[in-house]
N, C-alpha and C positions, 0 to 999 in steps of 0.2 A: 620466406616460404616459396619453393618453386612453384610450377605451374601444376604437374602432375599433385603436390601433397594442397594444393589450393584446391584444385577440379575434386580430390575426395572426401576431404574436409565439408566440399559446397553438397555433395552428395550426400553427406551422411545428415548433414543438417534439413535436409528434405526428405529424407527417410522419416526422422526421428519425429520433424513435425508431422508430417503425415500420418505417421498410425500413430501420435497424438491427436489429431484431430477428428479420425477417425473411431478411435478409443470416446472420444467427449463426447461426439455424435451419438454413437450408441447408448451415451448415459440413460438420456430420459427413459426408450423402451427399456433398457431393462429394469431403471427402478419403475414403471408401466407395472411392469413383468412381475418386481417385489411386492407390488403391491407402496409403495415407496414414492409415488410422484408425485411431494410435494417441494415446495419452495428452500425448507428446509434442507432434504436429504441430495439437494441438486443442486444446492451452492456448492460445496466444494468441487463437481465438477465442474461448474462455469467457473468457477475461480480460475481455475488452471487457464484457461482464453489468454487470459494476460503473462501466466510466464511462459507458455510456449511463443506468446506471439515475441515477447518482448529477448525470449533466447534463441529464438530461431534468428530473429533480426541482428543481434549482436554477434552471436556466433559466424552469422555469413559475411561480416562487415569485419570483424575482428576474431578470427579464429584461433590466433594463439593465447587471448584473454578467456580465460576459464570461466568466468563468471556466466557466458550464454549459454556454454555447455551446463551448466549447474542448473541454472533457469532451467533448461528445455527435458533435463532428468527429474527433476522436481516434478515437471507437471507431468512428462509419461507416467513415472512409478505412482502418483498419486492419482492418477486418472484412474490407471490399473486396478489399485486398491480400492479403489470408490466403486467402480464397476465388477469386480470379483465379490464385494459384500453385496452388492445387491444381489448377483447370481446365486452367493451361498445363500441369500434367505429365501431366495424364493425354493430353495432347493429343500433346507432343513426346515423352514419354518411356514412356508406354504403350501408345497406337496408332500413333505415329511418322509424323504428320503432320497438317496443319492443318486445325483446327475452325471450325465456326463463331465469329466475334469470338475466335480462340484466339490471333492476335497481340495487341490489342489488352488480351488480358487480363494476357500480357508484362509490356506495359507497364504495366499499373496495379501487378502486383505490388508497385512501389516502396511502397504507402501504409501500410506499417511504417515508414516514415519519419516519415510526421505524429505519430505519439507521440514519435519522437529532436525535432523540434522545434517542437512544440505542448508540452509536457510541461512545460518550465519555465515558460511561459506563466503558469499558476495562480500559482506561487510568487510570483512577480513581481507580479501583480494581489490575492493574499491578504489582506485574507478579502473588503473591496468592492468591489473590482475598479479602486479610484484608485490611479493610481502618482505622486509628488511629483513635483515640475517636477527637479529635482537627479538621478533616475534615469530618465526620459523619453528622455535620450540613449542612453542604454543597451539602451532597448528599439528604437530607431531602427535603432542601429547591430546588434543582430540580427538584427532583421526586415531589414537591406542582406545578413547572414551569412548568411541562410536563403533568401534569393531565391538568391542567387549559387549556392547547393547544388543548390537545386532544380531552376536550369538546367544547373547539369552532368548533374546526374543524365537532365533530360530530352535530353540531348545522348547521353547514353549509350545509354538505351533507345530511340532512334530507330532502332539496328537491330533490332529488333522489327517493322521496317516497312521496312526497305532492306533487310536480308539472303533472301539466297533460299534459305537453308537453316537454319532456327530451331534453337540447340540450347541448352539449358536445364538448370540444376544440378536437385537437389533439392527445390531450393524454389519452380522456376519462373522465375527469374531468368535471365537471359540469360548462357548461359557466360562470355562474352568481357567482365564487366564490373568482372571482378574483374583484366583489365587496362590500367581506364583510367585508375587512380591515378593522383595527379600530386602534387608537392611544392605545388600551388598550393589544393590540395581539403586537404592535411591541414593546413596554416595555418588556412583557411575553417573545419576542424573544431576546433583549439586553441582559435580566439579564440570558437567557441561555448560548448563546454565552459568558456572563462575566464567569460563574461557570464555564465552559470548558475551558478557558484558564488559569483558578486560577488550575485548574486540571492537564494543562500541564507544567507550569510552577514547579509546586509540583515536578512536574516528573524529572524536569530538577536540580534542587536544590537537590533530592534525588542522581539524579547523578556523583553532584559535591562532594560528600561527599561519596559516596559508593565505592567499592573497589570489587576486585575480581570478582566469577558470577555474581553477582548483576550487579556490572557495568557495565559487559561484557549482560545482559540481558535486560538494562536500554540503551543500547546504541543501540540495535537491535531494541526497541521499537521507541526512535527517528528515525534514521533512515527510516523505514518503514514508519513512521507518515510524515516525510519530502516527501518523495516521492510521498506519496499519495497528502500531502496539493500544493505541486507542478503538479500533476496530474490534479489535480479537478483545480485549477488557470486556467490551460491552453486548460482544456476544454472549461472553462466558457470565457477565451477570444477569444476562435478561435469557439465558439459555434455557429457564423453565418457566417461562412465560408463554403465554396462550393469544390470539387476537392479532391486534396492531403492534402489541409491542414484542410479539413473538416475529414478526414480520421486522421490526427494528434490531433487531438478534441476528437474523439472520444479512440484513443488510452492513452490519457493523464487519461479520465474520467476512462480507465479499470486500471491504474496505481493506481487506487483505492484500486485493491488486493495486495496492498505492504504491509497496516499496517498490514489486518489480516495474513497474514503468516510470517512477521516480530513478532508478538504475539506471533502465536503458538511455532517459532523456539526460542522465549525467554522464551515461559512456560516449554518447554518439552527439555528446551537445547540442540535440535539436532543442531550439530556445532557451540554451539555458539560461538568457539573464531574465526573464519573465518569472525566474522563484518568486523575487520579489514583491509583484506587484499580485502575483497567486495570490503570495501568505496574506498579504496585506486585504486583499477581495475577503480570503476566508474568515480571516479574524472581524474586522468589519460588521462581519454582515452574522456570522456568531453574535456579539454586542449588543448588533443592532436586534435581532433576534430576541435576544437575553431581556432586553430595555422593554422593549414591546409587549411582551407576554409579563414582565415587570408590571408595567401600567397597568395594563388591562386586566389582571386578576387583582392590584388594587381600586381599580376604577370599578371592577365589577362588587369590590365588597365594599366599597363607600358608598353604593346606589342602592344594593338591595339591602345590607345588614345597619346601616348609620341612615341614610337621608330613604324618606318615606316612597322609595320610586318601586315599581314591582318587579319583577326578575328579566321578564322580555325588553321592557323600557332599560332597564339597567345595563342590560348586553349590549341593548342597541346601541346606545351614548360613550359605553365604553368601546366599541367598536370604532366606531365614527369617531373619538379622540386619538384613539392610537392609530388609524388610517392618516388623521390628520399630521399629527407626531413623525412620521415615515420620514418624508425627506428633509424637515431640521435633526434630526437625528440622525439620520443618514449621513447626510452634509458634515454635520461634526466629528460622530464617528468617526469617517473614512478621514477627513483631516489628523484627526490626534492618532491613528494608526499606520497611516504613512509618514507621521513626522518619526516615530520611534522604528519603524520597519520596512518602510519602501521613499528613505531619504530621496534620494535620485530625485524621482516625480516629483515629492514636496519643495526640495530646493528649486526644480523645473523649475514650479507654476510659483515660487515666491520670484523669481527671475523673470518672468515675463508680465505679475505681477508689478512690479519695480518700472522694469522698463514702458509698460502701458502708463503709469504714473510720470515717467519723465516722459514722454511723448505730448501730454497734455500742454507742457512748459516751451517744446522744443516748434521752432518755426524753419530755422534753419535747416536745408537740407545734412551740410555737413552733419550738425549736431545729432540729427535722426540716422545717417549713416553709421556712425561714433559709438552713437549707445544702441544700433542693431548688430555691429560686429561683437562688441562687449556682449552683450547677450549672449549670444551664439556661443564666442569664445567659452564662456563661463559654464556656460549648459553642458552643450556637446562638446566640449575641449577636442576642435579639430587641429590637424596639423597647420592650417591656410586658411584665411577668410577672406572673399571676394566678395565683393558688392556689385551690382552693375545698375547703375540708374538707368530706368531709360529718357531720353531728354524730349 
């Protein structure tokens, strides 16, 4: 890339974030505005923080990989849409009648779409953004899947501009378009969903076969994608929940921002051999979690329902065990989860382990030189090992 198509490339990628984050900034007042500012209807514009940050950053580092570009359209067109629904409600459903551009904003509503199908985009072009000539087809044939949607969709929201009396759900969307279903749109959405999981699966076969960064950048990309597909699950179940756990809904849906900085940290390799010892903290400490609340809700019904103790006594003592509990639990945990998923560490400290053990036996200097270069060698597998005594 020359200098001239570098310097426009760097400009447009600071256009783009810019009235993204100008767009996100506005969010709050206008859902203010809809009547709309709560935690809920303002996550999916904090969501977007993370793929504009993490496509602006790729995009200006790697411009000819498309995946920043994707990132950083995702979160305009979706900012857009978040912020045009809130404009049309406060338009149709708080002053009850039309704004300035408050049809218009109607119809952009739709651009929560461009994440249902930009999203697998990245997977697809992971981590350079070349796809083999053998799955080219495949991106053909969704890019046919995705146009086809997107003029239903624009077919739908055209009454946003033919009806003479505008009426709009919730979210700003056009009431009546939750009756244009048709058997011929939910095929169009099957064989999407099929190409995005022939997409992930790709991913995961490429895995099992790759070796070194790759692996190590293939592993960060699952990763991220598990989290978020467990994000979005747990919003969608706990989506008509009220309280705490209506607040756990909406934190699952922001668990959204794992794939795209999961992406960036495998495009741009900042840390990437720390997957490891991530997964290894999270699982862990999941476990340990699981173990705890384990105990203590049977500790709490062996105190008050079986042995004669009252309900505050009972909490107490089952508190105070499972405090206790903590770090042998911990301590094992974390061993039996890095022996199956952060090897590295565990062979580490089995290795210095060892060697503290022959140290105890060892008088000789040589013999302590001996088994601290084996150490070393075996752990960190350098190309040279030097010793320097001092005498």
């Amino acid at each position: 890339m020359n200098a001239v198509a570098a310097r426009r490339s760097s400009d447009l990628v600071v256009v783009l974030a810019t009235v993204t984050a100008v767009l996100i900034a506005a969010s709050p007042a206008l859902a203010a505005l809809a009547h709309q500012a709560t935690s809920g209807w303002l996550a999916q514009p904090l969501l977007m923080i993370p793929f504009a940050a993490v496509g602006a950053l790729v995009a200006s580092r790697q411009p000819r990989n498309p995946i920043g570009w994707i990132l950083l359209v995702i979160a305009l067109t979706a900012t857009i849409g978040a912020d045009s629904g809130f404009y049309a409600v406060r338009a149709y459903r708080v002053d009850g009648h039309d704004l300035p551009l408050s049809r218009l904003a109607v119809a952009l509503t739709q651009g929560w779409v461009s994440m249902l199908l930009l999203l697998p985009l990245p997977i697809l072009f992971f981590p350079d953004g070349r796809v083999s000539r053998r799955w080219r087809w495949t991106l053909w044939a969704y890019v046919a899947f995705a146009l086809v949607l997107l003029g239903h969709l624009a077919v739908a929201d055209s009454g946003a501009f033919t009806e003479h009396a505008v009426r709009v759900d919730s979210s700003g969307e056009l009431a009546s378009l939750s009756e244009g279903n048709s058997t011929g749109f939910a095929v169009i959405v099957v064989a999407y969903a099929a190409i995005s999981l022939s997409w992930v699966v790709r991913q995961v076969v490429l895995y099992r076969r790759s070796s070194g960064d790759r692996r190590q950048q293939l592993k960060w990309l699952m990763a991220g994608g598990t989290v978020a597909v467990l994000g979005f699950t747990l919003s969608i179940v706990l989506s008509s929940s009220s309280g705490v756990v209506a607040v756990a809904s909406h934190a699952g849906f922001v668990g959204l921002a794992a794939l795209p900085v999961a992406i960036g940290i495998g495009i741009l390799r900042y840390r990437l051999y720390e997957i490891d010892r991530l997964i290894s903290r999270t699982l862990s400490y999941a476990l340990l979690t699981g173990l705890l609340l384990a105990v203590f809700t049977g500790l709490v019904l062996l105190t008050t329902r079986v042995l004669p103790f009252s309900s505050p006594v009972g909490v107490a003592a089952s508190t105070l065990a499972a405090a206790a509990l903590f770090n042998p639990l911990r301590t094992r945990v974390q061993r039996l989860v890095d022996h199956r998923f952060n090897r590295a560490r565990y062979d580490a400290e089995a290795l210095v382990a060892t060697f503290a053990a022959h140290l105890r036996h060892a008088v000789e200097v040589e013999t302590v030189v001996d088994e601290l270069a084996t150490a070393a060698g075996r752990s960190l597998q350098p190309a040279h090992v030097s010793v320097w005594v001092r005498p």
